[in-house]
C-alpha positions as CSV (number, residue, x, y, z in Angstrom):
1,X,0.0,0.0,0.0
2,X,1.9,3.4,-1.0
3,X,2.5,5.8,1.8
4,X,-0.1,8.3,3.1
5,X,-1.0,10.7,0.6
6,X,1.4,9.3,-2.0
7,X,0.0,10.0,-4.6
8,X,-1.6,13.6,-3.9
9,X,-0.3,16.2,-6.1
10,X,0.7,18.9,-4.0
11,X,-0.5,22.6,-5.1
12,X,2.4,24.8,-6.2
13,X,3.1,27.2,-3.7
14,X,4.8,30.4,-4.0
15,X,7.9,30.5,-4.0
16,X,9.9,33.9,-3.6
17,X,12.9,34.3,-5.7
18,X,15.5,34.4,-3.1
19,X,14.6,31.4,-2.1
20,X,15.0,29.9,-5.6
21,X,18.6,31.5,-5.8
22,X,19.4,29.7,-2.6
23,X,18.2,26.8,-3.3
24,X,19.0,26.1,-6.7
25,X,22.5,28.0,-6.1
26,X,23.5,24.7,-3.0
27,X,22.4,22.5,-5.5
28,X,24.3,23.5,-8.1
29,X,27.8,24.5,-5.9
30,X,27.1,20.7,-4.2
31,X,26.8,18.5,-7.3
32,X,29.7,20.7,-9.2
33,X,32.3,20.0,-6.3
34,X,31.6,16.2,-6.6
35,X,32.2,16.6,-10.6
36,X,35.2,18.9,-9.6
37,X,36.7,16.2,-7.2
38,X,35.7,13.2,-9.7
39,X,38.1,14.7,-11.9
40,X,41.2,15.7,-9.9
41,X,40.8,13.1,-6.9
42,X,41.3,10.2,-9.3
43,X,44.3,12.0,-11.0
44,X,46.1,12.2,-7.2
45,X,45.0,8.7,-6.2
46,X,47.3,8.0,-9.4
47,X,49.9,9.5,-8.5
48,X,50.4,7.5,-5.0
49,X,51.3,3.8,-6.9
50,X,48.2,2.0,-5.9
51,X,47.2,-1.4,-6.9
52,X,43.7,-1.2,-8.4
53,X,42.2,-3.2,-5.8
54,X,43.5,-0.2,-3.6
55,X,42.4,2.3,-5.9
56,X,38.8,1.1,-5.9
57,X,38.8,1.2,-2.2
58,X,40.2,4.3,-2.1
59,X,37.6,5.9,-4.8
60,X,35.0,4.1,-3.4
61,X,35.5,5.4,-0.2
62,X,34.0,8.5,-0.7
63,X,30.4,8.5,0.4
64,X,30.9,5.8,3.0
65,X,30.6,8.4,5.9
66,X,27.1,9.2,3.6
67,X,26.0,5.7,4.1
68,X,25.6,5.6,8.2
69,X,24.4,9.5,7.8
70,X,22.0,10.4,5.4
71,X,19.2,9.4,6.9
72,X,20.0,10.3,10.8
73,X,21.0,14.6,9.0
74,X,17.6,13.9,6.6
75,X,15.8,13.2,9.7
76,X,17.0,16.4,11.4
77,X,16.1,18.4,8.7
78,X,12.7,17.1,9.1
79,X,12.8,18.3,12.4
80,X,14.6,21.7,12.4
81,X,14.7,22.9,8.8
82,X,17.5,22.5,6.6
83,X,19.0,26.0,6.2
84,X,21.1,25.2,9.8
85,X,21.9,21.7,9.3
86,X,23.1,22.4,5.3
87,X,25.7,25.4,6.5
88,X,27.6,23.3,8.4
89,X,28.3,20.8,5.7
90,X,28.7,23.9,3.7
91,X,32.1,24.9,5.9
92,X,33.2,21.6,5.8
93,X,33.0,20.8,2.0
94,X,34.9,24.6,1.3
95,X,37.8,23.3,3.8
96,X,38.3,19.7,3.2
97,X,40.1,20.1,-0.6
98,X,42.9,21.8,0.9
99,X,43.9,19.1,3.2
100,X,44.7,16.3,0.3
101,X,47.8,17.7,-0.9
102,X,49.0,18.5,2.6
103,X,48.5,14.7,3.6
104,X,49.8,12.6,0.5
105,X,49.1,9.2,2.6
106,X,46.4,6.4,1.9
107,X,44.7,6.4,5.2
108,X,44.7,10.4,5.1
109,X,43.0,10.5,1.5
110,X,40.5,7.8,2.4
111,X,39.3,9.9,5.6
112,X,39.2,13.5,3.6
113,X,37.2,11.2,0.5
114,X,34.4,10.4,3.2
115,X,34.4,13.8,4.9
116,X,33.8,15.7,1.6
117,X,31.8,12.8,0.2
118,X,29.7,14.0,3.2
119,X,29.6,17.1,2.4
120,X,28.8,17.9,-0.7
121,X,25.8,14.5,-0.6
122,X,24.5,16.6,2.2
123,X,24.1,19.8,0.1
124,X,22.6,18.1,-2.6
125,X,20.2,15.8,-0.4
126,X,19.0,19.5,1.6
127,X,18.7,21.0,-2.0
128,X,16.1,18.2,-2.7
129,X,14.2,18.5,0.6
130,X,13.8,22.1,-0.1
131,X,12.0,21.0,-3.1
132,X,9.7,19.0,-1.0
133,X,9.6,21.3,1.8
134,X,9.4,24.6,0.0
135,X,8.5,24.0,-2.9
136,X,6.0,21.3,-3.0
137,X,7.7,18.9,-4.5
138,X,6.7,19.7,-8.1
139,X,8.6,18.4,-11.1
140,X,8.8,21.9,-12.6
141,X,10.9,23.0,-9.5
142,X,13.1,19.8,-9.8
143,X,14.3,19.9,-13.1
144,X,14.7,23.7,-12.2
145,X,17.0,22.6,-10.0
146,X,18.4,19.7,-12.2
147,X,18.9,22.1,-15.0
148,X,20.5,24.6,-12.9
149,X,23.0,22.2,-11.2
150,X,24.4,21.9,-14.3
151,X,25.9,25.2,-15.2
152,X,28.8,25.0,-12.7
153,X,29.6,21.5,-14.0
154,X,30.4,23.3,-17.2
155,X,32.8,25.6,-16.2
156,X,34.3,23.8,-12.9
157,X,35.8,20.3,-14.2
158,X,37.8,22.1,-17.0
159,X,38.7,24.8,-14.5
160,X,39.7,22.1,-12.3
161,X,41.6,20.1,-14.7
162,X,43.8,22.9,-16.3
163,X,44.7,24.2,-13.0
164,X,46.1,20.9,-12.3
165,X,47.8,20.8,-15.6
166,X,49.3,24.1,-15.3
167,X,49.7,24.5,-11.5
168,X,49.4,20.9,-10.1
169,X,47.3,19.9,-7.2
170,X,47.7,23.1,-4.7
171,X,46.0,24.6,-7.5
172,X,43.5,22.3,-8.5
173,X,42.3,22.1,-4.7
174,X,42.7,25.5,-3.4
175,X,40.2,25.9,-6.9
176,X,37.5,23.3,-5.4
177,X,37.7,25.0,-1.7
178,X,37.1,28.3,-3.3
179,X,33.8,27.0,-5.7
180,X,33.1,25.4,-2.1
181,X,32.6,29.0,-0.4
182,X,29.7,29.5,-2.6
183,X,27.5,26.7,-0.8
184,X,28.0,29.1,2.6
185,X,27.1,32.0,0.7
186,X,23.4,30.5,-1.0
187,X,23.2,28.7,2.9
188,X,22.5,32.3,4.3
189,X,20.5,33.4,1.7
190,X,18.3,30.7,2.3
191,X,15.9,32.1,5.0
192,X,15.4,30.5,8.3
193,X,12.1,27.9,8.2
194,X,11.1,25.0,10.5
195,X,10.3,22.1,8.2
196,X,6.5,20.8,8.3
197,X,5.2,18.9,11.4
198,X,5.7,15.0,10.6
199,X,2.3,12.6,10.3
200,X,2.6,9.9,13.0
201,X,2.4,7.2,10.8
202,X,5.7,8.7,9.6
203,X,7.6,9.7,12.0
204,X,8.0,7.4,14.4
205,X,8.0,8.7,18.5
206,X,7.2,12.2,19.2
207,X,10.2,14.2,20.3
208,X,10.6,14.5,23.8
209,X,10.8,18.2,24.2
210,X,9.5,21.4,21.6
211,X,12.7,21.6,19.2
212,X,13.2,24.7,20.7
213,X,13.5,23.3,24.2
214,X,16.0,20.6,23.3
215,X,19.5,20.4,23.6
216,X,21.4,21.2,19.9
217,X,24.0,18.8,21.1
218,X,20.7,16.4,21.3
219,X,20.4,16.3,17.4
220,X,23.3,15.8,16.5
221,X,22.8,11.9,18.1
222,X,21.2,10.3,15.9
223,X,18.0,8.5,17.0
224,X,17.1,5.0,16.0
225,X,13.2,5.3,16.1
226,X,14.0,7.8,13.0
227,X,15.9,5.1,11.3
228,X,12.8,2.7,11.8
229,X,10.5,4.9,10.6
230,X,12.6,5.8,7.8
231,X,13.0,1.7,6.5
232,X,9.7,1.9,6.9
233,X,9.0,3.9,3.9
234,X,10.4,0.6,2.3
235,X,7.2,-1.4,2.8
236,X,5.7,0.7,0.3
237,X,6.4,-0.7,-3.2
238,X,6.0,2.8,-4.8
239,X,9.2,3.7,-1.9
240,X,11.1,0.3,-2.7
241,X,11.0,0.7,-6.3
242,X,12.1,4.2,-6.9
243,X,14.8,3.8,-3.9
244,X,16.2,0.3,-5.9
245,X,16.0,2.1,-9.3
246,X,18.0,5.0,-8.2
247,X,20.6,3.1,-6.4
248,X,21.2,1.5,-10.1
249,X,22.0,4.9,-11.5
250,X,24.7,5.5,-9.0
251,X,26.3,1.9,-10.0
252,X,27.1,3.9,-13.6
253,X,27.9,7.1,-11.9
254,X,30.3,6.2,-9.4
255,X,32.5,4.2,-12.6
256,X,32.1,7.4,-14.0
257,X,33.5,8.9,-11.2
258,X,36.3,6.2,-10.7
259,X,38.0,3.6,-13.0
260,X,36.3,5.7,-16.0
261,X,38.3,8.8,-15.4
262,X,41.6,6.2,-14.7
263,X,40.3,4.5,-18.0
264,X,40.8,8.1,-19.9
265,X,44.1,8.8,-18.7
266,X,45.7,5.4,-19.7
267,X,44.2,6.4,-23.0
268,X,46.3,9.2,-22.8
269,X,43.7,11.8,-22.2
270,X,45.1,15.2,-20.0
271,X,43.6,16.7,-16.8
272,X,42.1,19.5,-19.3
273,X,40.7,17.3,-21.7
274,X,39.1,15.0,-19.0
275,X,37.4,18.3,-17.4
276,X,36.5,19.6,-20.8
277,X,34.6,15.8,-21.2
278,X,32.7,16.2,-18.3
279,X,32.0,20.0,-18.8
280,X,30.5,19.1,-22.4
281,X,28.5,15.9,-21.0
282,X,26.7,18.6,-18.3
283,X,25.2,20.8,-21.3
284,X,22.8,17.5,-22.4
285,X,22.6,16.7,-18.4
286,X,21.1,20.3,-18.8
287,X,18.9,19.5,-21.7
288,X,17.3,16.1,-19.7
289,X,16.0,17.6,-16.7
290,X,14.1,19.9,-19.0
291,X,12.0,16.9,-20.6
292,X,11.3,15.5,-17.5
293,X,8.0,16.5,-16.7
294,X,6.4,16.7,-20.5
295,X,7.6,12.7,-21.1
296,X,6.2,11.7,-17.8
297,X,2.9,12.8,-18.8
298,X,3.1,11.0,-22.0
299,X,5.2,7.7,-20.5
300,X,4.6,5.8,-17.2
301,X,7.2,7.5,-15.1
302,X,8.2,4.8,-13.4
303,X,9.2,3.1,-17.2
304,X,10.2,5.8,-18.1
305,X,12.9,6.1,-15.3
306,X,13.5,2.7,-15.7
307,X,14.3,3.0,-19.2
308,X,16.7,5.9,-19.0
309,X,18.6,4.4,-16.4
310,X,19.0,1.0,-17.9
311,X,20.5,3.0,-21.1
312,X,23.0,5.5,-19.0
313,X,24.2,1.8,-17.7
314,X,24.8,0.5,-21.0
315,X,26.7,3.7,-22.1
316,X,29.0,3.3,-19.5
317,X,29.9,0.1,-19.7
318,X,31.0,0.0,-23.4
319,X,33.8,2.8,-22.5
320,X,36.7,0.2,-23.7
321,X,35.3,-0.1,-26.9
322,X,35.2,4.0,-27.9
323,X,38.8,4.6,-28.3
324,X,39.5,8.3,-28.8
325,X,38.3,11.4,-27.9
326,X,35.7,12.1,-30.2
327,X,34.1,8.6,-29.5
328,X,34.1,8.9,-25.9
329,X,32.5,12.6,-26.0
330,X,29.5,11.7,-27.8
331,X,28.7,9.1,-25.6
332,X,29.4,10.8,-22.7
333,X,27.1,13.6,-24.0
334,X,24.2,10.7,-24.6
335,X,24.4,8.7,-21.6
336,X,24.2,12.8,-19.9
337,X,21.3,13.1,-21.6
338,X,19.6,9.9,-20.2
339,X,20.9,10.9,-17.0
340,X,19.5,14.0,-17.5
341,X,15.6,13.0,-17.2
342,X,16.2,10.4,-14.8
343,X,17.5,13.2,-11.9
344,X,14.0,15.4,-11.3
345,X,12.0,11.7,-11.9
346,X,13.6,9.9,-9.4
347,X,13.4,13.3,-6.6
348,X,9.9,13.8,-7.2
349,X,8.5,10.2,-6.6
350,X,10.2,9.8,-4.0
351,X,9.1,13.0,-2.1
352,X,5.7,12.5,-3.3
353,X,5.4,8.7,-2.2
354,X,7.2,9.2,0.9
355,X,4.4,12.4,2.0
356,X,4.4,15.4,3.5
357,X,6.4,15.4,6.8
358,X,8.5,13.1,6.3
359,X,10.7,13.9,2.4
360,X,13.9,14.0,4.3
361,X,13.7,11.0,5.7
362,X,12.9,9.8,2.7
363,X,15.5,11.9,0.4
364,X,17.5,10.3,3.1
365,X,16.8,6.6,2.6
366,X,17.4,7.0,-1.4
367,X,21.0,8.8,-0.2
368,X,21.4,5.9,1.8
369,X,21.2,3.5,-0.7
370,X,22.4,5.2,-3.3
371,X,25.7,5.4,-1.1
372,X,25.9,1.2,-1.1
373,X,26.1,1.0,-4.6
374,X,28.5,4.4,-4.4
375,X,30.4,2.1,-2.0
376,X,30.5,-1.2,-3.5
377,X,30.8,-0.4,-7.4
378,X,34.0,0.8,-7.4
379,X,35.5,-1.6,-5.2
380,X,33.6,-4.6,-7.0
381,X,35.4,-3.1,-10.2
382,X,38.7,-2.7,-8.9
383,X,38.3,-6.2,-7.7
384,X,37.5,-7.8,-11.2
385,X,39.8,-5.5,-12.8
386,X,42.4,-7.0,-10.5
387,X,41.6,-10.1,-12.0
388,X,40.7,-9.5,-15.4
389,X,42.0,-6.2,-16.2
390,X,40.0,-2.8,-16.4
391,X,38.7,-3.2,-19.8
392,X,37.1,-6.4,-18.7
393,X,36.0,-5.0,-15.7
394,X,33.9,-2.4,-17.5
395,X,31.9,-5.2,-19.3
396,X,31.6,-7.7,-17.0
397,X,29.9,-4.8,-14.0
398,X,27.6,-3.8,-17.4
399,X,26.2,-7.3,-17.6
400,X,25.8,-7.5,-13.8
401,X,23.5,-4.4,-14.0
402,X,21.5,-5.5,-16.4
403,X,20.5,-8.7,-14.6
404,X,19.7,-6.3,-11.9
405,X,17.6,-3.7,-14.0
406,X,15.7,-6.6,-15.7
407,X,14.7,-8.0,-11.8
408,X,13.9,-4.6,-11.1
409,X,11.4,-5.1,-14.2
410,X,9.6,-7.9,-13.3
411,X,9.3,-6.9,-10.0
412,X,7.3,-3.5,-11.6
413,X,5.4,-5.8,-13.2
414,X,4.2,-7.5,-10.6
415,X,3.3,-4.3,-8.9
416,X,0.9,-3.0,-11.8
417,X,-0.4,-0.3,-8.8
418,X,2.5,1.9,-8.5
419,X,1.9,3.3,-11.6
420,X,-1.5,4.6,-10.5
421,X,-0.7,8.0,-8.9
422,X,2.4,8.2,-9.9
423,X,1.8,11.3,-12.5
424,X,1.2,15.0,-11.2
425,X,-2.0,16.3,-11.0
């Protein structure tokens, strides 16, 4: 049975414009230091003689911290708004570039990948929950935000990449911290709101005291009832599906993010080139967003997610076979395009099956498991590429996730209802 009021569309509100700037502006400063670190973290890692077993730990150890957190800081924005919450995570993704080049060790690397994994997942999960929380969770809003997350990805990577080619890695770091700063700067333009009150059936036990009564240090705990409310959301199949959909799209995107970008520089592809790749590949990501909401009107949106992930998969997994430059940017630029409409899809129905009250729990949850697959991809790939070699690696993880995305399918099919509500009114 889907959540409570799954499936109501939620009437637009009015949103001031300030509050768009701030909103759309964390988004877009989060995702673009990811893509910013996804092309000079993988560049260092090189440079410290790893095998590639080590290497995929390392990479994948990036949103490990995410893993144990998003749901316990998803929950808290629930309960006290996310404007406080996100500017913290705000600081700590603007200071935690500048530490990798003054510790060059494994264990050092590792701990910095987690604590700006952390931060940068948390100002793109509080960027979504403002969509639910503010914005009511419209798809128009989302791909807004989608669309507009993409600008910085043009113009950061490249910047990223050339000042590692030209300056090395003080430069290419002290860059990211700086494009950091502008997540503190949209945080307190963001004005101060307390996040709706959260349905019971939702939300697990009552607080024990008004939020304004308790103890900040008490929040910063986090509290298991939330995390049994929050797998709770699971029980829906509307929840489960979207949730097991979306952690598929992070199996592509954290290769992407790892043995892809080692891939291209093997091939003999420079920092600048590499940035320029994923810089070109954020102008169709731009495009996407954009056809979200007219092609979910016309296709079921949950095939219609399905199908765009399934395809981004493929894309990524046929990198050995491209070659050369040329090759790989057109692809790139496709599979971004898929990407593309699958990002305000997969926001939406999960705020509007989870319900009012409780979307950062569940923007949470879909972090959560999106951070397993963040987790275990690269690793799994470093592990058969230990094996088999990289190129092999590729194809054999492709295959792996298409058994998975056809399960996924059947197990749609066998839910005919979740397709019921799952368009806007």
């Amino acid at each position: 049975m889907p959540a409570p009021n799954a499936g109501e569309a939620t009437p637009t509100p009015r949103v001031g414009l300030r509050t768009e700037i701030a909103v759309y502006g964390i988004g877009a400063f989060s995702t673009t230091m990811h893509f910013m670190a996804i092309t000079i973290v993988p560049l260092w890692v090189v440079g410290l003689d790893l095998s590639p077993f080590l290497l995929g730990i390392v990479l994948g150890s990036r949103p490990v911290a995410s893993l144990f957190l998003s749901i316990h800081i998803g929950a808290l924005m629930d309960k006290v708004g996310g404007r406080r919450v996100m500017l913290f995570f705000a600081v700590l993704g603007t200071l935690a570039p500048v530490f990798y080049p003054l510790m060059p060790w494994v264990w050092a690397v590792i701990l910095l990948q987690m604590l700006w994994g952390l931060a940068d997942s948390m100002g793109w999960l509080g960027a979504q929950t403002l969509v639910g929380q503010v914005m009511g969770g419209r798809t128009v809003y989302a791909g807004r935000l989608s669309v507009v997350s993409r600008i910085g990805n043009f113009v950061g990577p490249p910047m990223a990449g050339a000042a590692w080619d030209i300056a090395g890695p003080w430069a290419a770091f002290g860059l990211a911290a700086l494009w950091g700063s502008g997540t503190i700067v949209c945080n307190l333009l963001l004005p101060e709101a307390r996040a709706p009150s959260v349905p019971a059936a939702l939300s697990g036990p009552a607080p024990d005291a008004p939020t304004t009564e308790r103890s900040w240090w008490s929040f910063l705990i986090p509290d298991p009832a939330d995390y049994v409310a929050t797998f709770r959301l699971l029980a829906a199949p509307t929840v489960a599906i979207t949730v097991a959909i979306g952690m598929m799209t992070h199996v592509g995107n954290n290769i992407q993010s790892s043995f892809y970008v080692v891939w291209l520089n093997q091939s003999g592809i420079s920092g600048t080139l590499i940035g320029l790749l994923f810089a070109l590949s954020s102008v169709t990501a731009g495009i996407g967003p954009l056809l979200a909401s007219p092609l979910s009107r016309r296709i079921k949106p949950y095939w219609l997610l399905w199908s765009v992930v399934w395809i981004a998969l493929v894309l990524i997994a046929i990198t050995p076979v491209l070659g050369v430059f040329v090759m790989f940017a057109v692809v790139l630029l496709i599979r971004s395009f898929f990407n593309g409409i699958h990002q305000p899809l997969v926001i939406t129905l999960t705020l509007r099956t989870a319900g009012p009250g409780a979307q950062g729990k569940a923007i949470g949850l879909r972090a959560t498991a999106n951070r397993v697959t963040s987790i275990l991809a690269p690793v799994l790939m470093g592990a058969i590429a230990q094996i088999a070699g990289i190129a092999l690696s590729f194809y054999i993880l492709g295959v792996l996730a298409t058994a998975a995305m056809l399960a996924i399918a059947v197990w749609m099919l066998r839910h005919p209802e979740i397709h019921d509500n799952a368009r806007e009114g």
